[in-house]
MIDREN-612280 format. One record per residue: residue number from 1; chain; x, y, z of N, C-alpha, C in turn. Coordinates in pm, whole numbers, plus 32768, in hexadecimal, padded with zeros to 4 digits. Atoms other than C-alpha are relative to their C-alpha. Layout:
N
REC:NUM:A:X:Y:Z:X:Y:Z:X:Y:Z
...
end
This chain:
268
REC:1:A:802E:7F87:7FBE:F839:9586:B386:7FCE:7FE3:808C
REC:2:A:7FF1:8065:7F8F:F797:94B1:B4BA:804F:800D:8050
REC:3:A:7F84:8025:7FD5:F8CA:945F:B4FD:8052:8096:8056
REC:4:A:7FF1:7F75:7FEA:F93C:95E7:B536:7FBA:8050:804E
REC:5:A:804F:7FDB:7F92:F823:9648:B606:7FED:7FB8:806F
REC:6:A:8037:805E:7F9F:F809:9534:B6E6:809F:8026:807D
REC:7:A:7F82:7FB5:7F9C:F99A:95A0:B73D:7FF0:807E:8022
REC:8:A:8036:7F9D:7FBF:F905:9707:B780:7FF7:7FEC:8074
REC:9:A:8051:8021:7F87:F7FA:9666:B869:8059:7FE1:807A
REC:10:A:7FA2:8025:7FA2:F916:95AD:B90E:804E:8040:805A
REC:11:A:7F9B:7FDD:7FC0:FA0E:96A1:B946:7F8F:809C:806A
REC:12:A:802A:7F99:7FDB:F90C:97D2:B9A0:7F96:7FC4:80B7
REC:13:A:804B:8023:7F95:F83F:9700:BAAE:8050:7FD5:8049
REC:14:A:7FC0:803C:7FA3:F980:9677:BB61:8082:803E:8043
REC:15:A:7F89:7F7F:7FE2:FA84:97AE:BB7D:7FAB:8065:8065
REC:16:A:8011:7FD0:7F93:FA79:988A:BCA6:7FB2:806E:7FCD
REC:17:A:805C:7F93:8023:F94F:99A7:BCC4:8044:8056:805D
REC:18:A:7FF8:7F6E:7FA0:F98D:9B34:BD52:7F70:8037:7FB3
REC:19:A:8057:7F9E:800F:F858:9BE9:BD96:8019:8092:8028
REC:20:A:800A:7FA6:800D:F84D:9D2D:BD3B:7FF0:805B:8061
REC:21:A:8015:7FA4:7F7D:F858:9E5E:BE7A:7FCB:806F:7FA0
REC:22:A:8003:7F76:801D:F7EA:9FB3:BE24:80A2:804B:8013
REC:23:A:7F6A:7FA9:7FE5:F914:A099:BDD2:802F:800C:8074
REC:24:A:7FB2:7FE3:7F87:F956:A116:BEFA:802C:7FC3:8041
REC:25:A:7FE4:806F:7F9D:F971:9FD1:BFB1:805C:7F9E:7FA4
REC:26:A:7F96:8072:802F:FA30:9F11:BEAB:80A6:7FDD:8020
REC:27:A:7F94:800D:7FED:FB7E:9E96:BEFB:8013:7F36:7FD0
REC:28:A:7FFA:8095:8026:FC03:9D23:BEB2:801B:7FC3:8090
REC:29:A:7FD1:8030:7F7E:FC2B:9CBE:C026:7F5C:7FFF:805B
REC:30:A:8082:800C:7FD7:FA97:9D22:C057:7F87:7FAE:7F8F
REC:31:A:805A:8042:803D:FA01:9C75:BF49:7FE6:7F6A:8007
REC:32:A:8006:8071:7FF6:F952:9B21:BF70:8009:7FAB:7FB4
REC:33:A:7FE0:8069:8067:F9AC:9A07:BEAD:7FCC:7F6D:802A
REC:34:A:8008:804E:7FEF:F937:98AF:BE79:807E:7F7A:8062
REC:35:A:7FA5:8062:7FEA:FA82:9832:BEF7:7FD8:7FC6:8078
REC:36:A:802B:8004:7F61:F9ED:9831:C074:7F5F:7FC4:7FE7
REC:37:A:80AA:801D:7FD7:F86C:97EE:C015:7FF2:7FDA:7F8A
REC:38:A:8042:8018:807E:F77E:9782:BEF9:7FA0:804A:800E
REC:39:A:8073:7FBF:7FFC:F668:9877:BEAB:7F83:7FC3:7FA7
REC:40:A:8067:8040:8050:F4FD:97D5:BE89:7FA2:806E:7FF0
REC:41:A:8076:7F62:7FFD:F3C8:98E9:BE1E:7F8E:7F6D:8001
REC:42:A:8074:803E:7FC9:F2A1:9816:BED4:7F3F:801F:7FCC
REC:43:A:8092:7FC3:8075:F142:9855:BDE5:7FDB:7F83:8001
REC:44:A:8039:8094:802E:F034:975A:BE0A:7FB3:8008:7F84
REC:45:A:8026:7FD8:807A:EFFA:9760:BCA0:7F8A:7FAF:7FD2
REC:46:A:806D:806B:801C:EEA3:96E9:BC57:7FC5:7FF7:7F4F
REC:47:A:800B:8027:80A6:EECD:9727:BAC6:7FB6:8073:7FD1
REC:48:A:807F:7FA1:8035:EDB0:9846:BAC4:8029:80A3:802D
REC:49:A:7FCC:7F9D:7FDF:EE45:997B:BA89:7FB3:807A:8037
REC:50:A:8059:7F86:7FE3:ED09:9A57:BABB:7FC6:7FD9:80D3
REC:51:A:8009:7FF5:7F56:ED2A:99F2:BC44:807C:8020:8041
REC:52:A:7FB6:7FE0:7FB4:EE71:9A56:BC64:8009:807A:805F
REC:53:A:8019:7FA4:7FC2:EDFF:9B93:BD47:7FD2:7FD0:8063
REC:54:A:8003:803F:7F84:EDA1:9AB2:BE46:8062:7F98:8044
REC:55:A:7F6C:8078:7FDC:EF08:99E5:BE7E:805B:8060:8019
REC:56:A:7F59:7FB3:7FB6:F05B:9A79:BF10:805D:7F90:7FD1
REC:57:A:7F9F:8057:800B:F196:99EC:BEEF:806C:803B:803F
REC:58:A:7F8D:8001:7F95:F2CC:99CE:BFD4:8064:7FD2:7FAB
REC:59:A:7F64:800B:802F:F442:99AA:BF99:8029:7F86:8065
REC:60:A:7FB9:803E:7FB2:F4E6:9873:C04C:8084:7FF5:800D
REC:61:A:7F5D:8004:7FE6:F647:9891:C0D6:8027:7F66:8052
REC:62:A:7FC6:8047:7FCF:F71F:9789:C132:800D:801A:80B7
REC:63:A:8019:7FED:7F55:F72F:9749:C2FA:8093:804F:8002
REC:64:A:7F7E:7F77:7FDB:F7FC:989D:C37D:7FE1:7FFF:80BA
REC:65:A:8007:7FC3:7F79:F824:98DF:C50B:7FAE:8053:7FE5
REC:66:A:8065:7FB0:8019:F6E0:99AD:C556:801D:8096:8004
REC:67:A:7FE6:7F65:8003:F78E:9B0A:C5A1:8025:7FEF:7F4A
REC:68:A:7FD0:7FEC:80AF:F823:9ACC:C418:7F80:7FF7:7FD6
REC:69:A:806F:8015:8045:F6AA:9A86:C3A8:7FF8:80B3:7FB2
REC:70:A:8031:7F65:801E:F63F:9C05:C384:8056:8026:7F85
REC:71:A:7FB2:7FD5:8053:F797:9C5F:C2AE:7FF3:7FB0:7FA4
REC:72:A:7FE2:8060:8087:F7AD:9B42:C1ED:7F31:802E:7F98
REC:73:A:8066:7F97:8066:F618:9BB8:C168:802A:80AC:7FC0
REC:74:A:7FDD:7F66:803F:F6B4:9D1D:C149:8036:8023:7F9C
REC:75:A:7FBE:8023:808D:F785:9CAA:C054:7FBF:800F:7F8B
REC:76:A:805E:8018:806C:F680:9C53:BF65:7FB3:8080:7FEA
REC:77:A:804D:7F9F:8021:F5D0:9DB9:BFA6:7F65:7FCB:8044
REC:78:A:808E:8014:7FB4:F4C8:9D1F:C07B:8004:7FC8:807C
REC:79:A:7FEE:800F:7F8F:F47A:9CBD:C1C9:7F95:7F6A:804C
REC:80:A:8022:8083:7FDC:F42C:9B8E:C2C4:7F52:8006:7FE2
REC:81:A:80C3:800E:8004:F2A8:9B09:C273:7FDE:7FFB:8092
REC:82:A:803B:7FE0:7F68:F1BE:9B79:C37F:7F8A:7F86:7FD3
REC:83:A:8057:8069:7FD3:F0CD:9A73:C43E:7F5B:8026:7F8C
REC:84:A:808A:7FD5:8025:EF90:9B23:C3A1:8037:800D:7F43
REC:85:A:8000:8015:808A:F013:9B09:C251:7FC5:7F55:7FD9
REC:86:A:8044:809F:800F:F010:9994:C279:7F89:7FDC:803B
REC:87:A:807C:8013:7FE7:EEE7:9998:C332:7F70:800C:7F70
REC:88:A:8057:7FE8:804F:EE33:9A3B:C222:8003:7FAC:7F7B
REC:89:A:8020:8055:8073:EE92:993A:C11D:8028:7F5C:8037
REC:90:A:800F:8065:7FDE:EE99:9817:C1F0:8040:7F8A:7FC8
REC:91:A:8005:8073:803B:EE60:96EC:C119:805E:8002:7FA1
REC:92:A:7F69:801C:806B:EF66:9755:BFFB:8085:7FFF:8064
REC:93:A:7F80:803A:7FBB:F08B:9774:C10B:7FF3:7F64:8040
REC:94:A:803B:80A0:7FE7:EFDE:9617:C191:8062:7FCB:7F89
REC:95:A:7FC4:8036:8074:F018:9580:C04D:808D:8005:7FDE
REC:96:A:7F70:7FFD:801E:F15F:9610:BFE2:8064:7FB2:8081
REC:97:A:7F6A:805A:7F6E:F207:95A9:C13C:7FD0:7F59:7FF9
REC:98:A:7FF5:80DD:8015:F17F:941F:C0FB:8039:7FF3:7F97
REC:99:A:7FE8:801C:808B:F1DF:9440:BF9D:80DE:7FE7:805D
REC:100:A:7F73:8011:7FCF:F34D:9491:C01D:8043:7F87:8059
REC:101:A:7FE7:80AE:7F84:F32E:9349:C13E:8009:7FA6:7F79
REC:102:A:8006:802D:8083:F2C7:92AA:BFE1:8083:7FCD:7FAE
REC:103:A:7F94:7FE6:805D:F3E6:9309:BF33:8084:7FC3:803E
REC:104:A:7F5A:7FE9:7F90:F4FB:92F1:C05C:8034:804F:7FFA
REC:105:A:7FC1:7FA5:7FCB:F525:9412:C0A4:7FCC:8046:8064
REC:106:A:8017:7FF8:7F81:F48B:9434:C1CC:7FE4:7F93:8056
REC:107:A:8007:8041:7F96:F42E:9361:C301:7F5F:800D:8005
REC:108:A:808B:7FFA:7FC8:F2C1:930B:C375:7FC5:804E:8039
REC:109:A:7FE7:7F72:7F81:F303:93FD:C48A:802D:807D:7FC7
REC:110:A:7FAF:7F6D:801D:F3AE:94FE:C3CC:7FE3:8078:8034
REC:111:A:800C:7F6A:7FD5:F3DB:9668:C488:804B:802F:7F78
REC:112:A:7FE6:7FA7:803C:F407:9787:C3BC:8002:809C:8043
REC:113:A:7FFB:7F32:7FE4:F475:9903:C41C:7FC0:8054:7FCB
REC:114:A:8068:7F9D:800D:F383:99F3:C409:8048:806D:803A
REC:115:A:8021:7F9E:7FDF:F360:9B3C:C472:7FAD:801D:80AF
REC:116:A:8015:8004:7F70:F380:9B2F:C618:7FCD:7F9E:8029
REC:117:A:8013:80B1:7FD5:F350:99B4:C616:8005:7FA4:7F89
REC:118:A:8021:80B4:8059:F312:9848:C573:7F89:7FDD:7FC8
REC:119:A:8065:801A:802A:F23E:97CF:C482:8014:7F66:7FE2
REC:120:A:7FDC:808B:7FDA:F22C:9632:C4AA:7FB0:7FB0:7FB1
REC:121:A:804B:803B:8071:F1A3:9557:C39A:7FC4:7F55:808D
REC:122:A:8046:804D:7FAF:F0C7:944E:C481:7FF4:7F85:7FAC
REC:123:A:806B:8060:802B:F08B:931B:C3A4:7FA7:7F9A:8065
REC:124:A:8072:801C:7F94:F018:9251:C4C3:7F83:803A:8000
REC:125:A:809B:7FE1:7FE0:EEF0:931F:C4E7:7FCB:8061:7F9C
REC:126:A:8038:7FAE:8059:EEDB:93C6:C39F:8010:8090:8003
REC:127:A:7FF7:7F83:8005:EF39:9513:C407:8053:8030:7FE5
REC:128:A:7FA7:7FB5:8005:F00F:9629:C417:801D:804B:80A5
REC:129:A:7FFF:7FD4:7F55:F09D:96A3:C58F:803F:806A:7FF8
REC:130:A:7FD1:7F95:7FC9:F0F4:97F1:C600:8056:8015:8071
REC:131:A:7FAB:801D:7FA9:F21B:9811:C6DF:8052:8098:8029
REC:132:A:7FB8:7F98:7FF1:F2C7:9914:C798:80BB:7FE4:7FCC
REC:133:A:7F76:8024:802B:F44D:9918:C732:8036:7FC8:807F
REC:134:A:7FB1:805C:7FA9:F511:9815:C7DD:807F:804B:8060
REC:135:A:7F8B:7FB7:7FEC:F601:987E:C8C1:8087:7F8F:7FF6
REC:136:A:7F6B:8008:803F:F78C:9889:C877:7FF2:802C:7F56
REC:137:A:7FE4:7FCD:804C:F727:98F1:C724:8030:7F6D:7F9C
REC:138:A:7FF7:8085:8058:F73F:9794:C648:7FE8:8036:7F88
REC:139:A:7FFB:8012:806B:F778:975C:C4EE:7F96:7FCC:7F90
REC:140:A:8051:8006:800F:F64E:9765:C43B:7FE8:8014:7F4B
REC:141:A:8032:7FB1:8070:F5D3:9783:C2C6:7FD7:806C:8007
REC:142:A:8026:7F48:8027:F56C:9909:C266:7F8D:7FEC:7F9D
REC:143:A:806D:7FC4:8048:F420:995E:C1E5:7FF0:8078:7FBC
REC:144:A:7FFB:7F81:8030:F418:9AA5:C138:7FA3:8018:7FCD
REC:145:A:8078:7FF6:805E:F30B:9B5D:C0A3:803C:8042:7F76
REC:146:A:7F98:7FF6:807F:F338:9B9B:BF34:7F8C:8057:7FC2
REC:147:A:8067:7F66:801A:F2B3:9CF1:BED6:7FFD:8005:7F40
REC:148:A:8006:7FF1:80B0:F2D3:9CA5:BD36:7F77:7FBA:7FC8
REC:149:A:807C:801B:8014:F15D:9C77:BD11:7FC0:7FFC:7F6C
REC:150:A:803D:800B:8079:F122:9C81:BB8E:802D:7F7F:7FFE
REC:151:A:7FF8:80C7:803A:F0DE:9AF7:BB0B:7FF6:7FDB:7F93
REC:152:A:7FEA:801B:809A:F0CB:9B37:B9B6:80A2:800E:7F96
REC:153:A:7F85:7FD2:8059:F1F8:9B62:B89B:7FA6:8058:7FA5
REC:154:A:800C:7F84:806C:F127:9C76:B7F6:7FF2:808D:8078
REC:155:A:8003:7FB5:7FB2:F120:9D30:B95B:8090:8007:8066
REC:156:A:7F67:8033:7F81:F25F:9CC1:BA22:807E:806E:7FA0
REC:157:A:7F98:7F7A:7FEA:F37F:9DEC:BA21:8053:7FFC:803F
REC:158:A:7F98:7FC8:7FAF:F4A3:9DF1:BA73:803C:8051:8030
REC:159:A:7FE3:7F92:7FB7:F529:9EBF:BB92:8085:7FFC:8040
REC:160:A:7F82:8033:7FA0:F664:9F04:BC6E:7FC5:7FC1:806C
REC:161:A:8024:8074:7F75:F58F:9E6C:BD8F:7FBE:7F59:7FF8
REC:162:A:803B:80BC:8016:F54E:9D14:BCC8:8069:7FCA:7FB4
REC:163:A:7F86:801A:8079:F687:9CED:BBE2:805C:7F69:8076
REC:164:A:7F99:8053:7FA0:F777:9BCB:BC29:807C:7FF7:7F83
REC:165:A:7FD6:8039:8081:F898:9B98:BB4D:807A:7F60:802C
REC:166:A:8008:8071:8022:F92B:9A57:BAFD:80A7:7FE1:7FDF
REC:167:A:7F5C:801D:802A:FAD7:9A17:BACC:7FE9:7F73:7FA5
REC:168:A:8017:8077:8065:FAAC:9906:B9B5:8071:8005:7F85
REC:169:A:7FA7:802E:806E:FBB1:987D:B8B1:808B:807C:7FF8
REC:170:A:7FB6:7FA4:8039:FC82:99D9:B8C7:7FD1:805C:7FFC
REC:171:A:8070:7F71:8044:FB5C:9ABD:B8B2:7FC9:8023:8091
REC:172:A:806A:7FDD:7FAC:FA70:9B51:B97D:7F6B:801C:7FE7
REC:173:A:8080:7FC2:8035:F912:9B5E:B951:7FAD:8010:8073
REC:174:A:804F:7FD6:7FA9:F80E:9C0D:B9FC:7F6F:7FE4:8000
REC:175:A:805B:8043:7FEC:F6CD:9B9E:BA4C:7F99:8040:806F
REC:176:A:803F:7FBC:7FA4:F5AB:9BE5:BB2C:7FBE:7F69:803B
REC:177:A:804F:8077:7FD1:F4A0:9B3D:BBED:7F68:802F:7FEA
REC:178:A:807A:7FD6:7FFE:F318:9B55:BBE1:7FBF:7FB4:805C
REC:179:A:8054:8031:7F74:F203:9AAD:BCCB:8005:7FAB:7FEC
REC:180:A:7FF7:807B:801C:F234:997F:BC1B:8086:7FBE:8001
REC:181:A:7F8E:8030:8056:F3A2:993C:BBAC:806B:8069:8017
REC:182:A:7FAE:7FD8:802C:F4E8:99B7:BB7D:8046:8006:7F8E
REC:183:A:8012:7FEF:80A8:F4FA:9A2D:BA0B:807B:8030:7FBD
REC:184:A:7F8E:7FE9:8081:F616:9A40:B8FB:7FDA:7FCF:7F7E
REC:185:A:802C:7FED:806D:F5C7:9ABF:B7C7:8056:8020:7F9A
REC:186:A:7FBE:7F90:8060:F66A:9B0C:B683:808F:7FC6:8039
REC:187:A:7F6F:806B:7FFD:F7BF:99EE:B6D1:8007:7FD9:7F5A
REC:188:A:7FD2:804D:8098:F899:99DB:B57C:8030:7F76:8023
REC:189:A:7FB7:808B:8003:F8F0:985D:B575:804E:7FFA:7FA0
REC:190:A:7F9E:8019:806B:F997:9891:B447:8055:807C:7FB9
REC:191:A:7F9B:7F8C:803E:FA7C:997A:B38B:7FAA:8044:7F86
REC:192:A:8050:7FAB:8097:F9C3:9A67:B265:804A:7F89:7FA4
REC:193:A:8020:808B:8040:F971:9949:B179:803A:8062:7F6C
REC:194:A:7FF3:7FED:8097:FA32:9990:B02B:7FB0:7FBC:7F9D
REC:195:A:808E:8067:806B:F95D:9942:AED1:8042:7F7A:7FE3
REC:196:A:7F85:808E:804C:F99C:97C5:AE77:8049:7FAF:804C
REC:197:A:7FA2:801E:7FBE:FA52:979E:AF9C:7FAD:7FBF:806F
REC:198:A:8012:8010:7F34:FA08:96BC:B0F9:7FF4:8056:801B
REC:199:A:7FCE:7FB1:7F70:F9FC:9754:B20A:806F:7FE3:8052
REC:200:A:7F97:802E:7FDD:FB07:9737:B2F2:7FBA:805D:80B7
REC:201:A:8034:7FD0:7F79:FAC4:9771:B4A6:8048:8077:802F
REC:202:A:7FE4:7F53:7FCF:FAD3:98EC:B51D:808D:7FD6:803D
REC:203:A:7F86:8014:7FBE:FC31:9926:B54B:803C:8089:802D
REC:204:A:7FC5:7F7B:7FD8:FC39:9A8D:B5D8:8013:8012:80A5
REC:205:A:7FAE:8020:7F6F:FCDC:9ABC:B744:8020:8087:8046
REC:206:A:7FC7:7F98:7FD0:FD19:9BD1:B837:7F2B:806A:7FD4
REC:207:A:806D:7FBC:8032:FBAC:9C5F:B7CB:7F66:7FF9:8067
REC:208:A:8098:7FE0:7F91:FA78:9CCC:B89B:7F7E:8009:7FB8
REC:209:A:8076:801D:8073:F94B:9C5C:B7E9:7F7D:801A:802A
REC:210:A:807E:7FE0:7F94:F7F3:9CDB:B846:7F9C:7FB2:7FE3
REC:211:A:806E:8074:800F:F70D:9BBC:B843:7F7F:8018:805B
REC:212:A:804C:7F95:7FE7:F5F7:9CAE:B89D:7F83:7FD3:7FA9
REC:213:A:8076:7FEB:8058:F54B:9CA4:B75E:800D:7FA8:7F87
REC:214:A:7FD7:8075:807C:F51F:9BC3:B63A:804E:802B:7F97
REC:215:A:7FA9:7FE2:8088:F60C:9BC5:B514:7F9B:7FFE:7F71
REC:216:A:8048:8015:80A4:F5B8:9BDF:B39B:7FBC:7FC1:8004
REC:217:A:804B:805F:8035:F4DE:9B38:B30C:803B:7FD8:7F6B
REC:218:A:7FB6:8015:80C0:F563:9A76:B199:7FC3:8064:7FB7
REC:219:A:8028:7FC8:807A:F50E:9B1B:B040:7F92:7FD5:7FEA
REC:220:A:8052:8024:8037:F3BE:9B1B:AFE9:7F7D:8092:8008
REC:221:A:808A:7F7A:8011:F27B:9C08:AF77:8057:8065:7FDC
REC:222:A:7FC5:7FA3:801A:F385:9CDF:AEEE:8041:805B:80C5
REC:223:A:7FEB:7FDF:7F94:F402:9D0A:B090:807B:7F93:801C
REC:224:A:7FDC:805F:7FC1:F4E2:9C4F:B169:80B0:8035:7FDC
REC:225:A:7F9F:7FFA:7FFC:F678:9C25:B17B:801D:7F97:7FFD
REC:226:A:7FAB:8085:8038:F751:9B05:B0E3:8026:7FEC:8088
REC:227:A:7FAE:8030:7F6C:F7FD:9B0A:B26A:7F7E:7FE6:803F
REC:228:A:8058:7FEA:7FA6:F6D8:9A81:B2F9:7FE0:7F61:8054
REC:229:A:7FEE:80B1:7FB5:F788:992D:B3BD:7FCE:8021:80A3
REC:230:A:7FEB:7FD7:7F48:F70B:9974:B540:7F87:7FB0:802A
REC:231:A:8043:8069:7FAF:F67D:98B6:B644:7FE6:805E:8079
REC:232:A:8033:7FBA:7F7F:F58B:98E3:B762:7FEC:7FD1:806C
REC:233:A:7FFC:8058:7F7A:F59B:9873:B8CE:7FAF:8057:8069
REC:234:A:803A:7FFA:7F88:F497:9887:B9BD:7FE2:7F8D:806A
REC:235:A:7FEF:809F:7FA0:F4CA:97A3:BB08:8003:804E:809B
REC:236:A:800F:7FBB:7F84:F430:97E0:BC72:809B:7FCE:806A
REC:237:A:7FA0:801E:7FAE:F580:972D:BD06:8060:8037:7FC8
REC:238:A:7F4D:7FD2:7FE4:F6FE:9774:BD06:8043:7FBD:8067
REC:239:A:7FA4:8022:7F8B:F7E0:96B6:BDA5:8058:801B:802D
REC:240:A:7F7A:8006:7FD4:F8DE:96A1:BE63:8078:801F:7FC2
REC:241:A:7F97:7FEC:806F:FA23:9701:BDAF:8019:7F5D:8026
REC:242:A:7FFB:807F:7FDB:FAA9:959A:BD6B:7FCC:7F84:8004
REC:243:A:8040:8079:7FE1:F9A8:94C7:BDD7:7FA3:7FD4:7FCD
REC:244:A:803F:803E:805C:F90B:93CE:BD0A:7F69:7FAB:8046
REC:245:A:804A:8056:7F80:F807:9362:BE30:7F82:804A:7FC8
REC:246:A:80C2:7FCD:8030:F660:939F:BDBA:8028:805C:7FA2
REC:247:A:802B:7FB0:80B3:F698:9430:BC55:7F88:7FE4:7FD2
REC:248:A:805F:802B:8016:F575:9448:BBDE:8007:7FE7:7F56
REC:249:A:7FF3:803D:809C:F4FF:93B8:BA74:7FDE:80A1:7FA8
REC:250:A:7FF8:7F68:8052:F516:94D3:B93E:7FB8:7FB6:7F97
REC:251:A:8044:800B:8084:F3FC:94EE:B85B:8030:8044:7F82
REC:252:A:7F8F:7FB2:8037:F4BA:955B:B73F:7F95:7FEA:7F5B
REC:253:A:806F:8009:806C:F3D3:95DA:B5EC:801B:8062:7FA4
REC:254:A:7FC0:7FAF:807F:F443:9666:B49F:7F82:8018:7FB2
REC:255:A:806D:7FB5:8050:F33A:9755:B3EF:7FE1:7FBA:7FA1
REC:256:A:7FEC:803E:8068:F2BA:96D1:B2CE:8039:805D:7F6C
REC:257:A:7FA1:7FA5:8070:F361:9711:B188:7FA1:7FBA:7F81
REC:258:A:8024:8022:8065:F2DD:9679:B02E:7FC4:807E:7FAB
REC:259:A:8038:7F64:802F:F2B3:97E0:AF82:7F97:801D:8036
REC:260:A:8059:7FB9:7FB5:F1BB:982F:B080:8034:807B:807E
REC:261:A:8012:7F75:7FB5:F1A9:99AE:B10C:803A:7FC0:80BB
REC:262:A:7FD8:7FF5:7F56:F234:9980:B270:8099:7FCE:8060
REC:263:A:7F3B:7FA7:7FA4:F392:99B4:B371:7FBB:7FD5:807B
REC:264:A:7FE6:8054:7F5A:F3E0:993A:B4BC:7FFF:806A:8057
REC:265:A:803E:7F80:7FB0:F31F:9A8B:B52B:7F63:7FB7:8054
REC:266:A:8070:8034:7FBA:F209:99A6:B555:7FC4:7FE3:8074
REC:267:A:7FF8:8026:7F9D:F132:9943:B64F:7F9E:7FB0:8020
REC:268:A:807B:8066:8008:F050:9807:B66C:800A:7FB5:8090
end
């Protein structure tokens, strides 16, 4: 079984993403896809959920020519981060932009596109620099602000202005984002489990799956549904279509089972 979810994980974190437009704007020639960028959701997560009303979180785009900055956030349903956003939380964009030098994926120096200029990660002197936009218009990472402000999974909702969906194995699944993560819920890994029988890995194709909301839960307390194989993915990155470059590691954790009351609704 392991074995069956772990090829999920595989194929759903490394196949090309389309985020979602509002009706009116959808077409397949305007929607953004990982094939051009990787989308990071930037949250300095300090573990304590009863402070999340004092943290923000940003969207990071892959470096676009600065006239493309603005569209390429429009895409997503949100728009370039303004200076006084990052002003007002300082020390978590601090952090996150060393974390990224950290990581390699940024530079010491790193500029970032804002909202009518540059925002410049200083390590030399510990700061953060404010910059007017360069001229000619250079190729720059994209900051975005990321308007999906619930941080819980008993408050987080999915909307048409947070949805992303996902082209994976044949399927499609849809998905959202919240202030923390980009969430998929309620993934069959396996085929409706006959009695007696293995399992055998989801083999349905051509299908639009809404990984929105959690699936079944097994049989139990006189409740629940025998179909209740699904997996859940929450992960602040996305890469690149393709590219196998800073994957990050997958904590990967199966409910417990031993005839004890509880489904992979949980949340510890």
């Amino acid at each position: 079984m392991g074995a069956i979810i772990f090829a999920m994980l595989s194929v759903l974190l490394s196949l090309p993403v389309v985020l979602a437009l509002p009706a009116a704007q959808s077409s397949s020639s305007s929607k953004l896809s990982n094939t051009d960028t990787s989308l990071t959701i930037l949250y300095q997560n300090n573990l304590n959920g009863t402070d999340d009303v004092n943290h923000i979180s940003a969207i990071l785009l892959d470096a676009v020519p600065a006239p493309q900055a603005a569209a390429a956030c429009g895409a997503l349903n949100e728009r370039l981060l303004a200076l006084d956003a990052i002003e007002s939380h300082y020390n978590d964009f601090f952090y996150q932009f060393n974390y990224l030098a950290y990581d390699g994926r940024a530079s010491p120096d790193q500029e970032f596109l804002i909202e009518n200029g540059v925002v410049a990660l200083n390590q030399r002197q510990s700061c953060l620099d404010f910059k007017p936009l360069p001229y000619g218009g250079p190729r720059l990472p994209v900051l975005c602000t990321q308007s999906a402000n619930a941080s819980q999974p008993t408050t987080a909702v999915a909307t048409t202005q947070n949805e992303i969906t996902v082209p994976a194995g044949g399927n499609e699944f849809i998905g959202y984002r919240n202030l923390k993560s980009w969430r998929f819920s309620g993934i069959p890994y396996a085929d409706e489990p006959q009695r007696w029988h293995y399992s055998s890995v989801y083999s349905g194709s051509g299908q639009t799956i809404n990984a929105t909301a959690f699936g079944s839960e097994c049989p139990q307390n006189h409740a629940g549904n025998e179909n209740c194989l699904f997996l859940n993915i929450q992960t602040p990155y996305i890469p690149k279509a393709g590219s196998t470059q800073k994957l990050k590691p997958v904590y990967f954790w199966i409910h417990g089972e031993s005839y004890f009351v509880t489904d992979e609704h949980e949340v510890y």
